[in-house]
C-alpha positions, -999 to 999 in steps of 0.1 A, spaced: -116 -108 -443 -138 -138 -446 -172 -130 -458 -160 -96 -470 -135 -100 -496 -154 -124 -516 -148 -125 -556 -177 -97 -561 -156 -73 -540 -122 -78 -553 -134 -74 -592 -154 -40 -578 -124 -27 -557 -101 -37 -581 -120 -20 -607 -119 12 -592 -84 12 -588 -54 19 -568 -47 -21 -560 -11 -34 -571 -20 -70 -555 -50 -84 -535 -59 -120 -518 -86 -142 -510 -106 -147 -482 -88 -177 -466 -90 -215 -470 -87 -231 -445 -69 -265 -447 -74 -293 -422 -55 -325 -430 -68 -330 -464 -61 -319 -497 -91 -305 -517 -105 -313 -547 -102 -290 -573 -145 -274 -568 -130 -261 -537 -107 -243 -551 -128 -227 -575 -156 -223 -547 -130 -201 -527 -108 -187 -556 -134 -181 -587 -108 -163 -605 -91 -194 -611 -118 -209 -637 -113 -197 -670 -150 -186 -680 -149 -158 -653 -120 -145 -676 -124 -113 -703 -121 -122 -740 -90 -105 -742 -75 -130 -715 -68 -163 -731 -36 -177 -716 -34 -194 -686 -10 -173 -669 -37 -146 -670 -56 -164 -644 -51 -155 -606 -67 -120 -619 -91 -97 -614 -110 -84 -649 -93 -51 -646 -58 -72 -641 -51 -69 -607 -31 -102 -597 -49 -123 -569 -28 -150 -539 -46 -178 -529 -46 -170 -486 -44 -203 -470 -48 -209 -431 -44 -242 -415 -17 -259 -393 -13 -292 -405 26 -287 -428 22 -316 -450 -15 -303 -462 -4 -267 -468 21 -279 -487 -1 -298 -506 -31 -279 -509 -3 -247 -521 11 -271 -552 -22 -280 -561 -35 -240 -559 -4 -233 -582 -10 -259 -605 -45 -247 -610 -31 -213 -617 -25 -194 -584 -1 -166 -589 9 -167 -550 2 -182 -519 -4 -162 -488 -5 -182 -451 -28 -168 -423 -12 -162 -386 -33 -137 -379 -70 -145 -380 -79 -137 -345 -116 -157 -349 -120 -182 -319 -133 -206 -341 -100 -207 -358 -78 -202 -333 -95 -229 -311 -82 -257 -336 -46 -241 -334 -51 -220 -365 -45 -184 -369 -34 -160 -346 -29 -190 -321 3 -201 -339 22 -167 -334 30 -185 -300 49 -208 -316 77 -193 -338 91 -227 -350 62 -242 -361 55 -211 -382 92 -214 -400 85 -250 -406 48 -242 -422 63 -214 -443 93 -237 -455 74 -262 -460 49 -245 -485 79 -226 -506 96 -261 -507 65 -274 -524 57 -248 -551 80 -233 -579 109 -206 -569 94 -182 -591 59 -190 -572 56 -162 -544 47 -173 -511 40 -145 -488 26 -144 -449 2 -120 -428 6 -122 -391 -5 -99 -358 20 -84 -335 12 -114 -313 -14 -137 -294 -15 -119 -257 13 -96 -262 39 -88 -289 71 -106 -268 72 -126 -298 67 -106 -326 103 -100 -340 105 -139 -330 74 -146 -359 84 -123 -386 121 -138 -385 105 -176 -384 84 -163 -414 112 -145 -433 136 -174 -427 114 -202 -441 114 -185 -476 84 -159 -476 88 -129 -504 75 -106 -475 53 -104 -441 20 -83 -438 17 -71 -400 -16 -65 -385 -2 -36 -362 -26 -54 -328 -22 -88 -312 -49 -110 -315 -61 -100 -280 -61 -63 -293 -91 -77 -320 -94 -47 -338 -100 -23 -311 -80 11 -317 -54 20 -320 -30 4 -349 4 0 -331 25 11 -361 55 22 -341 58 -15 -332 65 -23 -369 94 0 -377 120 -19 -353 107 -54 -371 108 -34 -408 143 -24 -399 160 -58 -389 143 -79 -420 158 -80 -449 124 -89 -467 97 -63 -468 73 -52 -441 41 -44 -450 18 -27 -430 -19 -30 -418 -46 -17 -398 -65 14 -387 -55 28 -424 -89 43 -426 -81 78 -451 -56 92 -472 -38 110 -441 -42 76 -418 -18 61 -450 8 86 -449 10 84 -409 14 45 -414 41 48 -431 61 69 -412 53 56 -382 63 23 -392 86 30 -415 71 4 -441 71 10 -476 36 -7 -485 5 -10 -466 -23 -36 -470 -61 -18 -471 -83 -42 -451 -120 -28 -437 -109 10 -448 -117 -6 -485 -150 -14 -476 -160 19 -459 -147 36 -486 -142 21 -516 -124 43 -536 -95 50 -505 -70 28 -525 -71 54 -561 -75 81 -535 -39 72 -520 -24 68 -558 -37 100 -575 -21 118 -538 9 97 -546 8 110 -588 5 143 -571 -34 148 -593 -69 156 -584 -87 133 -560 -127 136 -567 -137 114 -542 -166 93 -546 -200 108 -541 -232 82 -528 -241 85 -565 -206 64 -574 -214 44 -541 -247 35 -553 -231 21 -590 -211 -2 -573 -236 -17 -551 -262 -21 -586 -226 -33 -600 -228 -61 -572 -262 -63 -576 -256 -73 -611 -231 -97 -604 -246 -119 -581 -279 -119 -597 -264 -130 -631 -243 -155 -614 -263 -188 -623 -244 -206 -593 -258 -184 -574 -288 -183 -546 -307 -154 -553 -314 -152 -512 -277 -143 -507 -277 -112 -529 -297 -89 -503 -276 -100 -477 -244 -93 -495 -260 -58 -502 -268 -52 -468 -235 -59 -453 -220 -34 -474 -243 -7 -469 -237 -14 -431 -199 -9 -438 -206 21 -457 -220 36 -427 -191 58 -414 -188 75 -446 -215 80 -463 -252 93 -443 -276 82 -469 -259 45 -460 -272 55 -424 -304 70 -437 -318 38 -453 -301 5 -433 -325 7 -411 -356 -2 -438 -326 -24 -460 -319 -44 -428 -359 -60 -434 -358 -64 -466 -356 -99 -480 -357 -95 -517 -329 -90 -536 -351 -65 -561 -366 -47 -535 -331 -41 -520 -316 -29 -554 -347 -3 -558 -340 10 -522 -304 17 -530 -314 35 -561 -342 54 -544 -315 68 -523 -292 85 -550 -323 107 -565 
């Protein structure tokens, strides 16, 4: 989710818990292969001064502090410069590689990126091959893709191209990219795809609780699912669905948690020396808005946040608001 699930929210999500895997906003690749600043620009994990004390080694990069292993998420069309720009990502210490079909943006998709190639299953195959061809075996290389572009004729189509050029497995945003992300998840599409790969079908979308992740499942008879938006709205739904899972107590997060990860953020950004101070209320902003649904004290003070231009003001208001 570009913009969303930036380096501050996968070490804060991460953090809390629950996450076996998570990737990068995407990079998108053109016909040329980056230098290594954009790598690092998009991928921060990847720089060894982000890392822990405790995390010397190399292979330790591709993290998240609390150990969470990251994929680089790459979209583009061009096969000779994903295949590039995967090696290099690897060689820089990428544990995975992750392709985007299913960005459904018509900025993307009008330069035949995205969403916009699930109407052409071959040139999917020869993107996928062409990208595990180009970094090691033991290198996963994964894809995410939509049911479709205006309908899903072609989905089975897709997630065969994908799982015959090499992938580890498929993520399957349960909509076409006509859908958007307009209710409801089509799960029951995914179970006839889950059944007739022999790589594994993940699941995504509309996974909003811990009961919309058990009814994912069944319906689509997938043994994983990918959190997407729900992790923003409620940011501890990922260790919610594991303590269910370890059969414990779930105490779920009260605005007072809420409000320690936001001064978390805070924190983050401000300290970050790289950083523009004038993108830290922003940044704040956008996730009270997403916090919205679940939480009324989000709802009680965006509409003062939303004028607020100072990143110290912001931080106060959000305190104000646990007391």
């Amino acid at each position: 989710m570009d913009g969303l699930t930036d380096v501050y929210a996968r070490e804060l999500l991460t953090g809390i818990g629950g996450y076996d895997l998570c990737v990068t906003e995407f990079l998108r690749v053109t016909d040329t292969l980056f230098p290594n600043r954009v790598f690092y620009r998009r991928f921060p994990e990847l720089k060894r001064e982000l890392k822990n004390e405790f995390n010397e080694d190399k292979k330790e990069l591709s993290c998240t502090k609390s150990g969470t292993p990251i994929f680089l998420q790459l979209l583009g069309s061009d096969t000779i410069a994903m295949a590039e720009n995967a090696a290099k990502a690897i060689e820089l210490g990428a544990k995975g590689i992750d392709l985007n079909f299913g960005c459904p943006s018509k900025t993307v998709n009008k330069s035949n990126g995205g969403a916009s190639l699930l109407k052409y299953p071959t040139q999917i195959n020869q993107i996928v091959s062409s990208v595990r061809h180009s970094v090691p075996k033991n290198i996963p290389v994964t894809a995410k893709m939509r049911l479709g572009y205006e309908d899903q004729s072609l989905a089975h189509d897709n997630a065969l191209a994908i799982q015959e050029g090499g992938a580890e497995w498929v993520t399957i945003h349960a909509r076409t990219k006509k859908d958007g992300y307009r209710p409801p998840a089509y799960w029951d599409a995914l179970a006839p795809i889950s059944e007739q790969l022999h790589i594994p079908v993940i699941a995504n979308g509309e996974v909003w609780s811990v009961a919309d992740y058990f009814a994912c499942k069944e319906r689509s008879r997938c043994e994983s699912v990918m959190l997407g938006r729900g992790a923003m709205v409620t940011p501890d739904l990922a260790l919610q669905i594991k303590y269910t899972l370890e059969d414990k107590d779930i105490i779920t997060f009260s605005w007072q948690d809420v409000c320690l990860v936001l001064d978390n953020l805070y924190q983050l950004m401000i300290n970050n020396p790289q950083l523009n101070e004038r993108y830290v209320a922003p940044r704040l902003k956008l996730w009270v808005k997403w916090l919205m649904p679940s939480y009324t004290q989000a709802e009680e003070i965006f509409t003062q946040l939303k004028r607020i231009k100072d990143p110290h003001q912001a931080i106060q208001l959000i305190k104000m608001s646990c007391q």
